[in-house]
C-alpha positions in Angstrom: 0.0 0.0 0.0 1.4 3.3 -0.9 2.2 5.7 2.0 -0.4 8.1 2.3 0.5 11.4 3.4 -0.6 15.0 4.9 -0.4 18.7 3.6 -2.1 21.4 4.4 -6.0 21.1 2.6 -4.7 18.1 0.9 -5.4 14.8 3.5 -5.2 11.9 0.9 -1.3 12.7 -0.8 -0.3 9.2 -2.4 3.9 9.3 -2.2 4.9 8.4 -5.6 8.8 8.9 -7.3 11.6 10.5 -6.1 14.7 11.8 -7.3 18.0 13.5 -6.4 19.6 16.8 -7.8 22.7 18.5 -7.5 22.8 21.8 -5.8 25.6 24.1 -5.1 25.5 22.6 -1.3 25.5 18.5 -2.3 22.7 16.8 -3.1 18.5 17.1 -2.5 16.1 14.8 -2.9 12.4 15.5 -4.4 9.4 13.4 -3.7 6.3 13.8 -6.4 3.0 13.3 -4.6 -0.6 13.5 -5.9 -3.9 14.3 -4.1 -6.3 11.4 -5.0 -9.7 13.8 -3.8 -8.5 16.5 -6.3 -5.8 15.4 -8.7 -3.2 18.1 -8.0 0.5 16.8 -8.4 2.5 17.8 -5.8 6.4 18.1 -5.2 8.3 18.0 -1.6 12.3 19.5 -1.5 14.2 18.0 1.2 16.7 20.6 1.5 18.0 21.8 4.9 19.6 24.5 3.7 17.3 26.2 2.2 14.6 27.8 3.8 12.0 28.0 0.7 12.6 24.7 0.3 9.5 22.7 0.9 5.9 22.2 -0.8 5.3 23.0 -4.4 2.4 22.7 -7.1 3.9 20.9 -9.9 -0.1 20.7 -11.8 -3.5 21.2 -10.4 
């Protein structure tokens, strides 16, 4: 079962692909999830370093 999880207004995220990019500071990685109630693709940077790092829509 995939793991299900939680931003804000969007309860039902399904975790799907993730992937790893080169930054000035080493590498982050970037998980693509999608709300199953609404269909909007999400993306998550795990990036300590930078502080706007975080949610994004990707497509709604």
């Amino acid at each position: 079962m995939p793991y299900r999880c939680c931003a804000p207004g969007h309860p039902e995220l399904m975790n799907g692909m993730h992937r790893t990019e080169a930054h000035r500071h080493g590498q982050v990685t970037i998980t693509k999830y999608r709300c199953e109630r609404c269909g909007t693709i999400w993306e998550y940077e795990n990036n300590k370093v930078n502080r706007n790092a975080g949610w994004s829509v990707v497509v709604r």
